[in-house]
Backbone as a chain_set.jsonl record, in Angstrom:
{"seq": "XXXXXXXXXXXXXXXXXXXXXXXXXXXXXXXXXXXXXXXXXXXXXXXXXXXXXXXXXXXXXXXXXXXXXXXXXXXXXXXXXXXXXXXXXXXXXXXXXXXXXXXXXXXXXXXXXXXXXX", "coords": {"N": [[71.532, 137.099, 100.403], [73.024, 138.644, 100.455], [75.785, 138.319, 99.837], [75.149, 137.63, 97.176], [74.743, 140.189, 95.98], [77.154, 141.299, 96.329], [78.914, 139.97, 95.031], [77.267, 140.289, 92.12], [78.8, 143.388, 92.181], [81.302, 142.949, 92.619], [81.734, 142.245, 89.892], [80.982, 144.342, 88.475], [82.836, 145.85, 89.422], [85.173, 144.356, 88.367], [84.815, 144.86, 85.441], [85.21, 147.809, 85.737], [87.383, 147.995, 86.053], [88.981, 147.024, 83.95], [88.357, 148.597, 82.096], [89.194, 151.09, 82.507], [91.957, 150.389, 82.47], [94.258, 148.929, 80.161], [95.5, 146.521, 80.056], [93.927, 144.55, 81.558], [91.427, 142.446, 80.397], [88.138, 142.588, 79.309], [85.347, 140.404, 78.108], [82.274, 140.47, 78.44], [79.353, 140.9, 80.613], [78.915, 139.042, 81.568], [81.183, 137.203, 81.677], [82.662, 138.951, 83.144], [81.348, 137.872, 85.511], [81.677, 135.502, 86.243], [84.394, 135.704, 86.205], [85.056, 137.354, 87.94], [83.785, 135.327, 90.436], [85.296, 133.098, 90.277], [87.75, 134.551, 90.731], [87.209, 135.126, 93.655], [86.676, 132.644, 94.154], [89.65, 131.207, 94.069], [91.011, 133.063, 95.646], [89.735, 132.485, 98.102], [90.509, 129.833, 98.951], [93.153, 129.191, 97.472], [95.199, 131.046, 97.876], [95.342, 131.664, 100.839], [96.654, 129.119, 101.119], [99.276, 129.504, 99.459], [100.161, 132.115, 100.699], [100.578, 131.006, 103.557], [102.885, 129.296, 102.606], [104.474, 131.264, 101.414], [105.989, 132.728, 103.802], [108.249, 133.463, 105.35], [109.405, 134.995, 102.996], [107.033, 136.425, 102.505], [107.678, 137.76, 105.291], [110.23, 138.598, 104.613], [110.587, 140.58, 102.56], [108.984, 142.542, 104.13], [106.23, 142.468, 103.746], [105.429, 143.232, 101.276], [105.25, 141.073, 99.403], [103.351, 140.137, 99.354], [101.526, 141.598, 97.63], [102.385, 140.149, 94.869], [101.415, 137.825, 95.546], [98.699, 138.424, 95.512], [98.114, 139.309, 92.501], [99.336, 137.011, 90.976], [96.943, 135.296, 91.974], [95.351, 136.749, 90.374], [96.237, 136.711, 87.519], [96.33, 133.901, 87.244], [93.352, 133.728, 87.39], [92.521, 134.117, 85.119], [94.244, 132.977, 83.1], [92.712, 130.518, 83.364], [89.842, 131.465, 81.956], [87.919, 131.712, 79.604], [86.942, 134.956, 78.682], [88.077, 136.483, 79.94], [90.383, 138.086, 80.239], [94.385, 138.688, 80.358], [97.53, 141.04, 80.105], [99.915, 140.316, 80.721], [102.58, 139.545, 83.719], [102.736, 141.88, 85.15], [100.708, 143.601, 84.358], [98.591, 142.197, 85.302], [99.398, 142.71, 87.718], [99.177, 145.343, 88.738], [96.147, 145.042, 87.608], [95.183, 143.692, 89.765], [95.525, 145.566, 91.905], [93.839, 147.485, 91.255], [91.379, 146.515, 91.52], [91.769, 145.312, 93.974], [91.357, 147.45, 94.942], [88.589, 148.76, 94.242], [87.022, 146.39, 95.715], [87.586, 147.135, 98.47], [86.083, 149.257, 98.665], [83.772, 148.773, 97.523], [82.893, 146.655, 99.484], [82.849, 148.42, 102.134], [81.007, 150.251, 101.653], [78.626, 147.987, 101.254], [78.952, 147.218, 103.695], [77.826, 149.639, 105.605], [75.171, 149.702, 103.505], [73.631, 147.509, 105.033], [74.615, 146.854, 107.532], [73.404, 148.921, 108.423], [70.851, 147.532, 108.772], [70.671, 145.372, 110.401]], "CA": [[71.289, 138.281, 99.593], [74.247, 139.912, 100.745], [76.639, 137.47, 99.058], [74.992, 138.025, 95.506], [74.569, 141.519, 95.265], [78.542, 141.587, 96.278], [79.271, 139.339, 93.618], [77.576, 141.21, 91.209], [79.115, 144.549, 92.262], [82.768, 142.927, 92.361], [81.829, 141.932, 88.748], [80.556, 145.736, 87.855], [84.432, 146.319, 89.347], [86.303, 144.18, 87.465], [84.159, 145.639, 84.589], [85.359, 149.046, 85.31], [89.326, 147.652, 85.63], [89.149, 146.68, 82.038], [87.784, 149.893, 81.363], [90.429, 151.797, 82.909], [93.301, 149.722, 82.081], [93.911, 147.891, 78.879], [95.952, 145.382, 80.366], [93.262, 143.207, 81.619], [90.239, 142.248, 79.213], [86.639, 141.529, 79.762], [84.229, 140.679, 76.972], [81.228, 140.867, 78.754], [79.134, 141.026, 81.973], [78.561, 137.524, 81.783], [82.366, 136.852, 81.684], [82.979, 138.839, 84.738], [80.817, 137.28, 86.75], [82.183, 133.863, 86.295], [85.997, 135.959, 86.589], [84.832, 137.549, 89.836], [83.104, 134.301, 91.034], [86.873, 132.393, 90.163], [89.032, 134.773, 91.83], [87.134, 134.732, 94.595], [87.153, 131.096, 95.016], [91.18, 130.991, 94.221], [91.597, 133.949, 96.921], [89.627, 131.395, 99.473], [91.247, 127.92, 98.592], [94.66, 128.765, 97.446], [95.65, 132.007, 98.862], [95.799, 130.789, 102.209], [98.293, 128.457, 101.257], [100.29, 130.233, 99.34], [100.73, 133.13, 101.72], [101.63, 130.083, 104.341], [104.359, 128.924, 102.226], [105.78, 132.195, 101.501], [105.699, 133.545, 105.341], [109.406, 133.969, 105.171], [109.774, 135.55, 101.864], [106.626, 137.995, 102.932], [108.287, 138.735, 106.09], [111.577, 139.234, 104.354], [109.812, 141.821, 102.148], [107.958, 143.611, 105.271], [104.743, 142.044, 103.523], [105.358, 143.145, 100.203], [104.902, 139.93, 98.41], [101.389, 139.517, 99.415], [100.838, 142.037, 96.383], [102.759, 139.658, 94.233], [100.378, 136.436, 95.6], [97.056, 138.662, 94.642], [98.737, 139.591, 91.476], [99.138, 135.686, 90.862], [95.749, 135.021, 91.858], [94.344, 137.286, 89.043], [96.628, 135.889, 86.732], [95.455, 132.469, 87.553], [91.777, 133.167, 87.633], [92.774, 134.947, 84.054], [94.207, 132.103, 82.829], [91.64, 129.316, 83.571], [88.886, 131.59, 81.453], [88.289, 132.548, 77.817], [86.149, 135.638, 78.184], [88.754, 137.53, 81.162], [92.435, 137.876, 79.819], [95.117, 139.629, 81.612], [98.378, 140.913, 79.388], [101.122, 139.823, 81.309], [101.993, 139.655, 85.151], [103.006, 143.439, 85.822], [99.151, 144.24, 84.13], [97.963, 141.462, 86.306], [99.755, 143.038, 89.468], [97.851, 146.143, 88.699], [94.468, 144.782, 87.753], [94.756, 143.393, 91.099], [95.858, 146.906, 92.798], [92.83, 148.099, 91.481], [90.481, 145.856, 91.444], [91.2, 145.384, 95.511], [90.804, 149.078, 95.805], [87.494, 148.676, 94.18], [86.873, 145.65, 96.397], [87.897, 148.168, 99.39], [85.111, 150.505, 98.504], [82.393, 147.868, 97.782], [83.122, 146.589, 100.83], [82.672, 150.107, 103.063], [79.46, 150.409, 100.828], [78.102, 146.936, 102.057], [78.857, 147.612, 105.7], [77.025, 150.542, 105.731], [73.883, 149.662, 103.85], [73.614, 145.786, 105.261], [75.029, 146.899, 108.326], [72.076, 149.434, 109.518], [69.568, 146.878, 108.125], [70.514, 144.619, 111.325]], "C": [[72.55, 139.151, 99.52], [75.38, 139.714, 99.932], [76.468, 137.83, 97.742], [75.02, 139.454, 95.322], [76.423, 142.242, 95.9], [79.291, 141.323, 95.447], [78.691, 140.217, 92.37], [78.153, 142.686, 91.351], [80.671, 144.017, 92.43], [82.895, 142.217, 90.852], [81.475, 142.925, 87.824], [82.24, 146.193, 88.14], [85.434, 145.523, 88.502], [85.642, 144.423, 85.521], [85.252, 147.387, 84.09], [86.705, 149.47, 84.945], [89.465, 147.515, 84.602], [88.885, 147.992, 81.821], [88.662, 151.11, 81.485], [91.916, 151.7, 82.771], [93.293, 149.041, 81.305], [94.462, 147.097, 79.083], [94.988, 144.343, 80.574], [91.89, 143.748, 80.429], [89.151, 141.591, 79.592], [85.997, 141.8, 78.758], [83.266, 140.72, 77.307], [80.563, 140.411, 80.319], [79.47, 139.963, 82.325], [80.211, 136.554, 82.542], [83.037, 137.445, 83.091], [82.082, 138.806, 85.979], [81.478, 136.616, 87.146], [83.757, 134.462, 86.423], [85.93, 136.115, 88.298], [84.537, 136.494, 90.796], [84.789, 133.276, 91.328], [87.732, 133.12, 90.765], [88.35, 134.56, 92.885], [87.093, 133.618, 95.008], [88.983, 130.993, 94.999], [91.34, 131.935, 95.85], [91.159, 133.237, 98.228], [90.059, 130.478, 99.695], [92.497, 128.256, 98.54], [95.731, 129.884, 97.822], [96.253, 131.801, 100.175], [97.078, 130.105, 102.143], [99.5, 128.769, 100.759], [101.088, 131.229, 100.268], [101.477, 132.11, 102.689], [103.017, 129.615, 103.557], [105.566, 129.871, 101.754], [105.694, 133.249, 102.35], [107.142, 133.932, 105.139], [109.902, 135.339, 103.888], [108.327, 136.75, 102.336], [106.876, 138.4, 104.41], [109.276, 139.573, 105.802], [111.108, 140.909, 103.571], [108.71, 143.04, 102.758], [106.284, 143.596, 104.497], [104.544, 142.318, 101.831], [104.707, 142.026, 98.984], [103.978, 139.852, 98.354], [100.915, 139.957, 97.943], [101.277, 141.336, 95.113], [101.776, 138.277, 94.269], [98.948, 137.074, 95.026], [97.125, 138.493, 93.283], [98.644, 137.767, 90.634], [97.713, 135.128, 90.869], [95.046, 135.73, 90.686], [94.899, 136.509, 87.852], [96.3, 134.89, 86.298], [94.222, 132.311, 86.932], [91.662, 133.826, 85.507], [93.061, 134.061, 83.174], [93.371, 130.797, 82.226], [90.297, 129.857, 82.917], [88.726, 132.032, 80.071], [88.077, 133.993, 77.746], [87.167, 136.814, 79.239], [90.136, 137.075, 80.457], [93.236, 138.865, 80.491], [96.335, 139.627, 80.506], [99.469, 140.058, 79.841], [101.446, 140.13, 82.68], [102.321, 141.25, 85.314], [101.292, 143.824, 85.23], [98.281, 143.412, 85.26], [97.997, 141.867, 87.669], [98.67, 144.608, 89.829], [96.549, 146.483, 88.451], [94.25, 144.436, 88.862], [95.121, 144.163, 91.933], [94.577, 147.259, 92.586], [91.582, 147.495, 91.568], [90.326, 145.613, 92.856], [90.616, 146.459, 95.97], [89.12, 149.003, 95.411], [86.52, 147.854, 95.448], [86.304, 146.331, 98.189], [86.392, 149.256, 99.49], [83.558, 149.938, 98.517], [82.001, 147.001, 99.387], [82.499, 147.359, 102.178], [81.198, 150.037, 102.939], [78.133, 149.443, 101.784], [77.581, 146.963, 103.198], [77.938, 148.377, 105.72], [75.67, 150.317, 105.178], [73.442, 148.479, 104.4], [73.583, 146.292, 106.697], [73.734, 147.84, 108.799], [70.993, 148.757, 109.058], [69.691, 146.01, 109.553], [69.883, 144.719, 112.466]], "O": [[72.908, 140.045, 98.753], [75.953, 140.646, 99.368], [77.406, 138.298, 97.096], [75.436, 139.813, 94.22], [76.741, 143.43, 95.854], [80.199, 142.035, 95.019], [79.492, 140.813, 91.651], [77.871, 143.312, 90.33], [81.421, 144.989, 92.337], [83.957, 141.674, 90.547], [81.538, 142.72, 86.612], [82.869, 146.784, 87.263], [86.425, 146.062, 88.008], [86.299, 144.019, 84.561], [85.709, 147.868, 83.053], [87.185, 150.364, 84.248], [90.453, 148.119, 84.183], [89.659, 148.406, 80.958], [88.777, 151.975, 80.616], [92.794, 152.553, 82.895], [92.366, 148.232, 81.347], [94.196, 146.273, 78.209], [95.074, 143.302, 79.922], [91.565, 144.817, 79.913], [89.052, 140.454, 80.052], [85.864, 142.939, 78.311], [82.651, 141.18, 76.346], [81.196, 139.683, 81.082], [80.232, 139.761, 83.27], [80.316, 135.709, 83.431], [83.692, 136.799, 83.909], [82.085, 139.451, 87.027], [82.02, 136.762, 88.241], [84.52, 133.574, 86.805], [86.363, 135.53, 89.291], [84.956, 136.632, 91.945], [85.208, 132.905, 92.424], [88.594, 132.526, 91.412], [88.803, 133.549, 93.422], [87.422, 133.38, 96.17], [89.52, 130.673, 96.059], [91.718, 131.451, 96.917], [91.847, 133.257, 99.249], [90.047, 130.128, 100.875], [93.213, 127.781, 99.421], [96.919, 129.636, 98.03], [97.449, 131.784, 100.465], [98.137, 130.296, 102.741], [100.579, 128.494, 101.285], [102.29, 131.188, 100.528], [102.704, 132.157, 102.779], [104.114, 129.662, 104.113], [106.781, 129.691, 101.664], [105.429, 134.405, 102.018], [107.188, 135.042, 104.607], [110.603, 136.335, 104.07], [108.653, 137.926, 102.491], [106.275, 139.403, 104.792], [109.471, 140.707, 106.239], [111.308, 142.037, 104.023], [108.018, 143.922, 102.249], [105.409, 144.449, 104.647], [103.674, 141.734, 101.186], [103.947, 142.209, 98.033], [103.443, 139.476, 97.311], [100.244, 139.261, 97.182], [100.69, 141.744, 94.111], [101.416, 137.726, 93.228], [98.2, 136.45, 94.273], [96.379, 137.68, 92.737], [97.813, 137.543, 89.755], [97.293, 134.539, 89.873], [94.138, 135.136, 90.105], [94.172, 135.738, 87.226], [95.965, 134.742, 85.123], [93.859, 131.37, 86.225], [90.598, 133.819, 84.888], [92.275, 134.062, 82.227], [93.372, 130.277, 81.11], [89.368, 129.065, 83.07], [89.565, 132.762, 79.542], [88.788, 134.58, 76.929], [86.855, 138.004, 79.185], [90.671, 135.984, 80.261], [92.74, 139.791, 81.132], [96.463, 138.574, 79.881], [99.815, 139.08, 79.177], [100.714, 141.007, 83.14], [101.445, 141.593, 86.107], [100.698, 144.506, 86.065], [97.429, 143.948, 85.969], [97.178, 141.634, 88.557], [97.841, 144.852, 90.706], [95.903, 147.489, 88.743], [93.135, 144.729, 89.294], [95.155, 143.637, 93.045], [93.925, 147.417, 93.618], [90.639, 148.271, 91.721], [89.182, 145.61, 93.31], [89.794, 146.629, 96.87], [88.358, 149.206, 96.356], [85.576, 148.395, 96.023], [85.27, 146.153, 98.833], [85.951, 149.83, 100.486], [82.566, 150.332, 99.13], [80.972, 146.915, 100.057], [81.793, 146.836, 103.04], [80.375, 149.83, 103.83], [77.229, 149.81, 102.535], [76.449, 146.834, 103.665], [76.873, 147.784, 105.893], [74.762, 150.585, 105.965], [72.269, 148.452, 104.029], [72.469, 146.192, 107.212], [73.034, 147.318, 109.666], [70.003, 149.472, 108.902], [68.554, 145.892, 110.01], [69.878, 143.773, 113.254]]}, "num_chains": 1, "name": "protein.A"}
């Protein structure tokens, strides 16, 4: 239960990123489900390995890059769909600034009502 009603509430946020920023594009709920549902599988599968292969390059940057690998991951999951478009990567780097902060908040949210349900 906990799983779906996160999914749809990180698909009400990348809802509200389009709505706030015209860089990225969503045509409808439906579309960011299946966006939200795709980054989050890229951010579990290929994240990981990316970040491993650029451990050097985000140490050299005191971690910086990481926001360049999310940034990529939206891109990606942006890419691979018709109904989610992203302009170009600097809109991509900040659909995925805000779209974690959303993430960040749904998150908190979660904990708290999930969390005194145990």
């Amino acid at each position: 239960m906990k799983l779906i009603v996160r999914w749809l509430l990180q698909a009400a946020a990348l809802l509200l990123v389009a709505h706030l920023y015209s860089g990225v594009l969503v045509e409808s709920y439906g579309s960011a489900m299946l966006a939200a549902f795709v980054i989050g599988l890229l951010n579990t599968l290929v994240r990981p390995l990316l970040v491993l292969l650029t451990l050097p390059v985000t140490v050299l940057t005191l971690g910086l890059f990481l926001f360049v690998i999310n940034a990529l991951m939206f891109w990606g999951a942006a890419s691979l769909l018709d109904g989610f478009g992203v302009t170009g990567f600097w809109a991509a780097l900040l659909g995925s600034l805000l779209y974690s902060l959303c993430g960040m908040v749904i998150d908190t949210a979660m904990e708290r009502v999930f969390g005194q349900r145990l």
